[in-house]
N, C-alpha and C positions, 0 to 999 in steps of 0.2 A: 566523482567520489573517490576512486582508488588514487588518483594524484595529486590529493591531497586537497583540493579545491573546495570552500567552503560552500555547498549549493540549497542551503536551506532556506532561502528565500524564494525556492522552486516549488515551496510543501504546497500548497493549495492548489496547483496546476497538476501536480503529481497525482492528488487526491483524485482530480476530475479523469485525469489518465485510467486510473485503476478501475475503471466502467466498460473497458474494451472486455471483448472475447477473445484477445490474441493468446494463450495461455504464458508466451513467453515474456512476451511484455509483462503481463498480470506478473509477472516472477520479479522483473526486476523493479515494476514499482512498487510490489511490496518490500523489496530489502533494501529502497530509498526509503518508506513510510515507517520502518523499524527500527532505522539508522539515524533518524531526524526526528522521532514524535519528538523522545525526549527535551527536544530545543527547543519543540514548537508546542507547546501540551494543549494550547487552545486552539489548535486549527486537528490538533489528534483524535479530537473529539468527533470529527467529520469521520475521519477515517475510519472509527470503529464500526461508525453508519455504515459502509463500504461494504469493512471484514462481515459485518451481523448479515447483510446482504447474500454476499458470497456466499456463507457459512448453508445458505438453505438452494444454493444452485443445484442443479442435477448432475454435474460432472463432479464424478470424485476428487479429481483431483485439485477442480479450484476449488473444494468443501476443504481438504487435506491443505492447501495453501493455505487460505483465510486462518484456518483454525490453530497455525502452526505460526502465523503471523500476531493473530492477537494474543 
């Protein structure tokens, strides 16, 4: 993404990504899933299932990601 490189064709694989517990991972698929819904609006739809998910975890901080993402 930062070199310019078109990779939206990665959203649905991204989506499935964003299911780890790794917190830093969880960070950067969510600022590929923020940076591409727009292009993708019908696979974004999965992704809010995701954030709504997240949004009721027990770590603050993935609730403070998810919520800061949708």
């Amino acid at each position: 993404m930062t070199l310019g490189i078109d990779v939206s064709p990665l959203f649905s694989e991204m989506v499935m990504a964003s299911a780890t517990n790794d917190l830093v991972q969880k960070k950067m698929v969510y600022l590929y899933l923020v940076n591409y819904a727009e292009s993708n609006s019908e696979l974004a739809i999965l992704a809010v299932n995701t954030l709504q998910k997240d949004c009721r975890d027990d770590d603050p901080m993935i609730r403070g990601l998810a919520l800061r993402s949708l």
